[in-house]
N, C-alpha and C positions, 0 to 999 in steps of 0.2 A: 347566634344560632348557626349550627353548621350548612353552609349553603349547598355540601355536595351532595347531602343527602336527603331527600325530600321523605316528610311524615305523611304516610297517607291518614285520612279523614277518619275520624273513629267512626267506628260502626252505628249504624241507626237502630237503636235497640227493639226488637221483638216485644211482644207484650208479657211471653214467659221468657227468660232467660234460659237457652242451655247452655249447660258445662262446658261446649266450645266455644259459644258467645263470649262466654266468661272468661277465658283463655283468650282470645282473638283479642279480646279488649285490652288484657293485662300485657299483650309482645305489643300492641301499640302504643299503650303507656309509657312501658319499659324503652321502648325504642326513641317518643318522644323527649324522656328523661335525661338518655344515653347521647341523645342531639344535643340538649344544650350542656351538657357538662363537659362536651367534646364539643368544640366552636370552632373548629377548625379554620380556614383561612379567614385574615383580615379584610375586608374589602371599607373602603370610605373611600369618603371623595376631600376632606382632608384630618386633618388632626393637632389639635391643640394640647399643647401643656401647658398648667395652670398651678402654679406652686406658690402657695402661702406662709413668707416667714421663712424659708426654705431657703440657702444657696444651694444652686448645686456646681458643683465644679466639673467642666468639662476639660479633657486634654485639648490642645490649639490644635492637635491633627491627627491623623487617623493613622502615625506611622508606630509600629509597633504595636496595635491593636490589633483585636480578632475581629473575624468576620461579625458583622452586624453591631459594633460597639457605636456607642454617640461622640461624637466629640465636635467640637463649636470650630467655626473656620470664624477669625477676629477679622478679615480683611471686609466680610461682607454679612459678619453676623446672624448667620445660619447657623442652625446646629446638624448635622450630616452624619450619613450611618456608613461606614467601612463594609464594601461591597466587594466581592472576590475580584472582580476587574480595575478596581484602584492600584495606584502606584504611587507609595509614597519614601522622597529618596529620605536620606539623614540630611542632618543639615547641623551645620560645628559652628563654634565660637572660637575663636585663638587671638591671642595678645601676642604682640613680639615687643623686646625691649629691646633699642640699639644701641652700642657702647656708639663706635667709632665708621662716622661713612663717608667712604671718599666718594667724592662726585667728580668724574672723568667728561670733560668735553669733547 
């Protein structure tokens, strides 16, 4: 449920209804409705996934992703969301082959 928006209390019904009663009732409805299908921010205090059967494959880092993607960090098996304030450098693999090496004293 959307937390910014507070629903106020439906109305305590009259013994006849009038046609604003009935109106009054129906933007509160509607605005209850408009709340939950509109949830706006997350708020917990934590969060679990729970996948059955499932791999999921995460990338090892967060370099070349967009903001808010998941990717698993292997050194300390977390899984972590790429946040505008991250910095992530490249990082190479290179083989050299060598013919011939003099080693000078």
């Amino acid at each position: 449920m959307n937390l910014r928006q507070r629903v106020a209390a439906l109305p305590i019904p009259s013994r006849d209804y009038t046609a604003e009663e009935i109106k009054q009732l129906a933007r509160k409805l509607n605005s209850l409705i408009e709340n939950i299908y509109n949830p706006g921010d997350l708020v917990a205090t934590s969060l679990q996934f729970s996948v059955d059967g499932i791999n999921i494959l995460l990338p090892p880092s967060g370099y070349g992703l967009g903001v808010g993607t998941l990717y698993y960090e292997p050194l300390t098996g977390n899984v972590k969301v790429v946040i505008p304030e991250d910095v992530f450098a490249p990082s190479f693999s290179m083989r050299f082959k060598l013919r011939d090496v003099t080693v000078t004293t």
